[in-house]
C-alpha positions in Angstrom: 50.6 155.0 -103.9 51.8 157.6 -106.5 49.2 158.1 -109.2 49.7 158.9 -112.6 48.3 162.3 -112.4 51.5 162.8 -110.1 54.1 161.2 -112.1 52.7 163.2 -115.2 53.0 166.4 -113.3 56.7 164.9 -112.6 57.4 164.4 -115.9 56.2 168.1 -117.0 58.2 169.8 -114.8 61.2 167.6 -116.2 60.7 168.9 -119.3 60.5 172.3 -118.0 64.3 171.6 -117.1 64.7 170.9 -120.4 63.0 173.7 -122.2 64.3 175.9 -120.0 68.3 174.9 -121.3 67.1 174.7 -124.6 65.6 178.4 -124.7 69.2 179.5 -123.3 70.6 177.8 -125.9 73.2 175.2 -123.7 71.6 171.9 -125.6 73.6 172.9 -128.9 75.9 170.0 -129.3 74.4 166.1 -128.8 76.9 166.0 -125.8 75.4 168.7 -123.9 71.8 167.6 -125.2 72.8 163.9 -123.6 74.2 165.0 -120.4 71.2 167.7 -119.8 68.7 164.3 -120.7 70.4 161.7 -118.1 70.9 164.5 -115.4 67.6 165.4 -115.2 66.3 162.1 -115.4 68.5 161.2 -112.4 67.4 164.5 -110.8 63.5 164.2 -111.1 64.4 159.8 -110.2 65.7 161.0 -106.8 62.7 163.2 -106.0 60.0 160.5 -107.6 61.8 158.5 -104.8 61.4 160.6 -102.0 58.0 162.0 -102.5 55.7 159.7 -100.4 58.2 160.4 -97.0 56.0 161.9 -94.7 57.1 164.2 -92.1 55.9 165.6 -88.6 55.7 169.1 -90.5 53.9 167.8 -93.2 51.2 165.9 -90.3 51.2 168.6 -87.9 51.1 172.0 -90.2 50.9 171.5 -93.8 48.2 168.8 -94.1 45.8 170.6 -91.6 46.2 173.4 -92.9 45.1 172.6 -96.5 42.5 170.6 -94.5 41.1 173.6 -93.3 41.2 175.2 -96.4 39.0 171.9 -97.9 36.1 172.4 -94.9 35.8 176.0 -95.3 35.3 176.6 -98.8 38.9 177.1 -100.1 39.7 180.5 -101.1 37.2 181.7 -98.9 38.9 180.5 -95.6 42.2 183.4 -96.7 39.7 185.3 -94.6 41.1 183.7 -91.4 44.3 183.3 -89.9 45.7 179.9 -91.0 48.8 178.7 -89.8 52.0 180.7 -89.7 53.1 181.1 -93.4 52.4 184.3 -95.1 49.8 184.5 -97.4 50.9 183.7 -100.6 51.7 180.7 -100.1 48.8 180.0 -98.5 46.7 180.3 -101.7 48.7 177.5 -103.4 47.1 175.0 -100.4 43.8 176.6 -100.8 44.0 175.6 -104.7 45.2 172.3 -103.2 42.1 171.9 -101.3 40.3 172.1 -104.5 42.5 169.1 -106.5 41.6 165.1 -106.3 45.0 164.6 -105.3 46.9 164.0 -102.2 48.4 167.2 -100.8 51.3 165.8 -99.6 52.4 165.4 -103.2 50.9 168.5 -104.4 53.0 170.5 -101.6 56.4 169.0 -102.4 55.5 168.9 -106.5 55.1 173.0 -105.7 58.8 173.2 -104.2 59.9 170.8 -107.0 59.0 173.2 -109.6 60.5 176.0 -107.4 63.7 173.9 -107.5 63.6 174.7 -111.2 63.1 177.9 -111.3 65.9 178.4 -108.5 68.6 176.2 -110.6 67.6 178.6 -113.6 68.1 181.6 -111.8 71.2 180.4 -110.8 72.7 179.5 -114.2 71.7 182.9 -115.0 73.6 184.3 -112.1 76.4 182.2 -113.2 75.9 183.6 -116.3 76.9 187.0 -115.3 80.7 185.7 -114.7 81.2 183.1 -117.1 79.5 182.6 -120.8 81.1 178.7 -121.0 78.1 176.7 -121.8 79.6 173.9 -119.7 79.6 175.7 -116.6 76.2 177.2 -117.1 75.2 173.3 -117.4 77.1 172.7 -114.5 75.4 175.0 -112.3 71.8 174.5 -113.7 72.6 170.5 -112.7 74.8 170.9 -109.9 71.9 173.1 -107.7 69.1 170.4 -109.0 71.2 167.7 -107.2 72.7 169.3 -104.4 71.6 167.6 -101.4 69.4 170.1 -99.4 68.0 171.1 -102.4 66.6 167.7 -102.9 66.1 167.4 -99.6 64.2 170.2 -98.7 61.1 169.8 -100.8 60.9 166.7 -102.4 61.4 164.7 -99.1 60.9 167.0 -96.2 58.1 168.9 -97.6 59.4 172.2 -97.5 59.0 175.6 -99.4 62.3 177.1 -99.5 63.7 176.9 -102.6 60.1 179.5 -103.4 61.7 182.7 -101.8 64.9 181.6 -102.4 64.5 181.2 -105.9 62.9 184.7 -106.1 65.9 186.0 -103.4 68.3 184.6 -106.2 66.7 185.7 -109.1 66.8 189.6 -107.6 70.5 189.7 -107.2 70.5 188.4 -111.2 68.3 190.9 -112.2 70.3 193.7 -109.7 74.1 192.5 -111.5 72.3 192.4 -115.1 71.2 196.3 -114.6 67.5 195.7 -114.0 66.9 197.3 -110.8 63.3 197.7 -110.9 62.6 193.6 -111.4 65.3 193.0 -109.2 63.6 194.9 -106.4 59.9 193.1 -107.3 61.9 189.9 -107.0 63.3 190.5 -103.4 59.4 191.7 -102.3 58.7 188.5 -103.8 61.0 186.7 -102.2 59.9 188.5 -98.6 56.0 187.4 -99.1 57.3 184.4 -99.4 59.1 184.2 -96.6 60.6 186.3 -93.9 64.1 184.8 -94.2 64.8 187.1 -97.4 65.8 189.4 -94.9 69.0 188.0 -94.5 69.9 189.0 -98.3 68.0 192.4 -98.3 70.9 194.3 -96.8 72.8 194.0 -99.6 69.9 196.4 -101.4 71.9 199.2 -99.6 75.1 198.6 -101.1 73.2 198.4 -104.7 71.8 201.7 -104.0 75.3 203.5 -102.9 77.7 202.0 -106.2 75.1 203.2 -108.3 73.3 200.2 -109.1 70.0 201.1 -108.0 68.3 204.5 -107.5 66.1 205.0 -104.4 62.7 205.6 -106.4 62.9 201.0 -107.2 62.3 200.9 -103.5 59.3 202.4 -103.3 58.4 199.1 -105.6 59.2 197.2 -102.7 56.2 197.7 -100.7 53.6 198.2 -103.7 54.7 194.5 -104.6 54.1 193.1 -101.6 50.8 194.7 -100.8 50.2 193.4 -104.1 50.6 190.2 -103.2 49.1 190.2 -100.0 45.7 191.9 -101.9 43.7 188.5 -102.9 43.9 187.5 -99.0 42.3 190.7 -98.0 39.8 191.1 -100.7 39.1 187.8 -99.2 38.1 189.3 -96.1 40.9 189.2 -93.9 42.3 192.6 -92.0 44.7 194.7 -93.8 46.6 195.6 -90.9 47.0 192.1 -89.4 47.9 191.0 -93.4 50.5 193.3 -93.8 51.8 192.9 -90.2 52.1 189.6 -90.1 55.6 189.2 -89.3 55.9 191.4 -86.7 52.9 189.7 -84.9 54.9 186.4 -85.3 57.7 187.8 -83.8 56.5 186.5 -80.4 56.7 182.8 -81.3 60.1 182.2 -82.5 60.5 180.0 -79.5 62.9 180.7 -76.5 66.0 178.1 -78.0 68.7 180.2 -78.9 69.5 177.7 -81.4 67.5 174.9 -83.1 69.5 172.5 -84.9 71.0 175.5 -86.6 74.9 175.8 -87.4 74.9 179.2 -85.9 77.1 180.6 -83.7 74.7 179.6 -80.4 76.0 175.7 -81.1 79.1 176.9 -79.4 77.4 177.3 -75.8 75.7 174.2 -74.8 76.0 174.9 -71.3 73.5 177.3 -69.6 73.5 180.4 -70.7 71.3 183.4 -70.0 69.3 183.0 -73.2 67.4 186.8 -73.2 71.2 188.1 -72.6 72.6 185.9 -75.2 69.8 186.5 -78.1 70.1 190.4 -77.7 73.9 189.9 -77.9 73.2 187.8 -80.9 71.0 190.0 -82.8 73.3 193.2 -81.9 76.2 191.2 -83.1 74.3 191.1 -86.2 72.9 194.0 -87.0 76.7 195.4 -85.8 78.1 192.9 -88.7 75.9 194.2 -91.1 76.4 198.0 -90.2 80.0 197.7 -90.4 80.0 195.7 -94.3 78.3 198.3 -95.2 80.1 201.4 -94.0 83.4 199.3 -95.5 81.9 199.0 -98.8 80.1 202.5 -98.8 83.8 204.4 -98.4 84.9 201.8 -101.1 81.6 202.8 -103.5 83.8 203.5 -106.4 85.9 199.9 -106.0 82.9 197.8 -105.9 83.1 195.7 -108.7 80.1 192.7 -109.9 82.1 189.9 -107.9 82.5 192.3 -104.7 78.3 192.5 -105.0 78.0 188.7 -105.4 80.6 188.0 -102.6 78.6 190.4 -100.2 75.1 188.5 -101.0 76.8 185.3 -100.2 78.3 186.7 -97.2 75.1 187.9 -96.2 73.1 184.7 -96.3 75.6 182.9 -94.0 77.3 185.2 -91.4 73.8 187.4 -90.4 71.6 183.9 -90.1 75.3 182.6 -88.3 74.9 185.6 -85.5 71.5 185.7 -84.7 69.5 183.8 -82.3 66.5 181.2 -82.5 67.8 180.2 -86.0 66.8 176.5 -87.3 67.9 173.8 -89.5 67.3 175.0 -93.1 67.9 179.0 -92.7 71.3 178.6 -94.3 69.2 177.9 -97.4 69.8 181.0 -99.8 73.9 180.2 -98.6 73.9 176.5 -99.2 72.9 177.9 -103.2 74.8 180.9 -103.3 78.0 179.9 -102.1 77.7 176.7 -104.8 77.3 179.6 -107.6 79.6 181.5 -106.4 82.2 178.4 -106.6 81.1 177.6 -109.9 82.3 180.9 -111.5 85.4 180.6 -109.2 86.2 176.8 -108.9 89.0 177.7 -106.7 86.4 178.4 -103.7 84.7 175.5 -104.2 85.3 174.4 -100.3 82.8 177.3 -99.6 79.8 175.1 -100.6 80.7 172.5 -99.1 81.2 173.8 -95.9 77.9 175.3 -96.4 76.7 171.8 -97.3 78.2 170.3 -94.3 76.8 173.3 -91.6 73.4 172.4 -93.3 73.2 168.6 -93.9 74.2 168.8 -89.7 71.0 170.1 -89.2 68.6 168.3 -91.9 69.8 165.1 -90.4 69.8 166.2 -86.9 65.8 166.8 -87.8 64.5 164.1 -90.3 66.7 161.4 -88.5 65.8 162.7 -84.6 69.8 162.7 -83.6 73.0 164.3 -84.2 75.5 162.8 -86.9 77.6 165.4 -85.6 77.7 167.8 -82.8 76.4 171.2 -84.7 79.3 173.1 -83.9 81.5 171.6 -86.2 79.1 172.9 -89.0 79.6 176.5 -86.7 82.5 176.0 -86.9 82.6 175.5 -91.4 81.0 178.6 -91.6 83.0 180.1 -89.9 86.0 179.5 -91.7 82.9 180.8 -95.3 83.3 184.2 -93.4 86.4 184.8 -93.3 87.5 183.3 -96.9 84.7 185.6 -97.9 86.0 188.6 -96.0 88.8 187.9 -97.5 87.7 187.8 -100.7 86.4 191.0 -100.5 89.0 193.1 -99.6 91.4 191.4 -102.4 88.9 192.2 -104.6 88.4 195.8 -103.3 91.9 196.3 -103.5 92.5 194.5 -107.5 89.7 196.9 -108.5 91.9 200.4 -107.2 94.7 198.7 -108.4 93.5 198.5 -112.0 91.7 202.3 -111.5 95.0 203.3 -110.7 
């Protein structure tokens, strides 16, 4: 049973929502001020209803792991290697270890708050290509309620919408000519979680149009070594701290493909699975290689919306291509492609394919069976690529149209 310590917490982060629209200054008219009340009332209802669903993540990883935390002295235990999360996020369960109240609602009351922060960055985002105070609303709302947002921490216990929101908030910052925050909020974003990677390429197409200068990477590393600091003052290795990605690098698991809508949900049959995963991970690293060479000899055409197009890109087509991908790595592209759509309603079937690819693999997880065989969510994103591919080059080409 909930207690009220928990539904208080609930209610503050509610009115975080709320402050948060007020200090942009989109709760101006009684209409908006209405509409901002009932939808974040019906956003905070739907999470108050899934918090006490309990998970084998949550029994198997999270809730042992603060556990362990609790019977060796909390902040202490950063000493030794815990589960397979990086450390930062590991101090929020050793503070958990600390509280009188269940974990299992202080984990998922730590990705609700995250959820806020990610819709803001988005409406700021959004920002960047529309000033309408009715869209900005929209977008703020629409990423609050969009299904594996909601999903993700309030029900299944999960911590994306954390390094998402930072991975968000960087290409903001990036678009709004702060390079330096924009590059502490990608290293953010990357402590977090190693999955930021899938956005990071796009830092090289910031540095070449001029958006970035090549001294704001060298904060890249002093922010994570930053962050990673408290664990080793703690006692635990600096080397092994700072590596720890690499070392996990070994346990992704054999699957090509786990409940993921990537492109491995096309070959069901057997397959030589070493073969196919370099394949994958070449055809990646190729895709990425060859967006940026296109948009390096078009440098001077890059426009805002080509760099917003290109992050969203990103986030689907390079988690798409490589192997040993799972169910929520598509994420960063479920929100980016909805923001994305809001500045440009006419692309709003992007995020719903998104939403489609994903939802395939939340329920193919929380519910233990396929609504759908995954390739048809392979197959949405697919058809995300290519309108974004697209989209690019029109875009490309408007921009040395208007130079001209």
């Amino acid at each position: 049973m909930m207690d009220a310590k928990v539904v208080l917490i609930l209610l503050a982060e509610a009115a975080i929502c709320l402050k948060l629209l007020h200090s942009e200054g989109l709760l101006e008219k009684p209409s908006h001020v209405a509409a901002a009340v009932l939808l974040t009332a019906g956003a905070f209802a739907l999470r108050w209803l899934c918090m006490d669903h309990i998970t084998l993540d949550y029994t198997t990883f999270l809730a042992k792991w603060v556990q362990f935390f609790r019977d060796n002295g909390g902040f202490a235990a950063l000493s030794q290697p815990v589960g397979n999360y990086n450390v930062p996020y590991l101090y929020f369960l050793a503070g958990f270890s600390y509280l009188g109240i269940s974990d299992l609602y202080l984990i998922k009351l730590l990705s609700i708050l995250f959820d806020v922060v990610l819709a803001w960055a988005a409406m700021r985002l959004a920002g960047m290509f529309t000033k309408s105070s009715g869209r900005r609303l929209f977008c703020f709302f629409a990423v609050l309620l969009w299904p594996t947002v909601v999903l993700n921490g309030a029900y299944w216990g999960q911590c994306d919408s954390i390094y998402s929101a930072f991975a968000v908030l960087s290409v903001y910052l990036a678009l709004n000519k702060k390079p330096a925050l924009s590059m502490l909020s990608i290293a953010a974003s990357f402590a977090f979680k190693l999955q930021a990677v899938f956005l990071m390429p796009l830092f090289a197409i910031l540095l070449f149009s001029r958006r970035m200068k090549l001294r704001h990477f060298f904060l890249f590393p002093a922010a994570y070594l930053a962050l990673v600091l408290p664990a080793v003052l703690a006692g635990r290795p600096l080397w092994d701290t700072v590596t720890l990605y690499f070392s996990q690098m070994g346990s992704v698991g054999s699957g090509l493909n786990y409940n993921s809508p990537s492109v491995f949900a096309f070959f069901t049959g057997a397959v030589d699975t070493k073969l196919a995963a370099t394949l994958g991970i070449a055809a990646a690293a190729g895709f990425t290689a060859f967006v940026i060479y296109w948009l390096h000899r078009n440098r001077n055409r890059v426009s805002d919306y080509t760099v917003f197009a290109v992050a969203v890109l990103f986030s689907v087509a390079i988690p798409f291509l490589l192997p040993h991908m799972h169910d929520r790595y598509f994420f960063i592209a479920d929100v980016l492609s909805l923001v994305f759509a809001v500045t440009m309603p006419e692309y709003f079937i992007m995020p719903l394919l998104c939403e489609f690819a994903s939802l395939l693999g939340y329920h193919a997880y929380l519910k233990s069976r396929y609504l759908l065989p995954m390739s048809y969510g392979s197959a949405a994103l697919l058809v995300v690529i290519a309108v974004l591919l697209i989209f690019i080059r029109a875009n490309l080409q408007s921009t040395r149209a208007r130079r001209i």
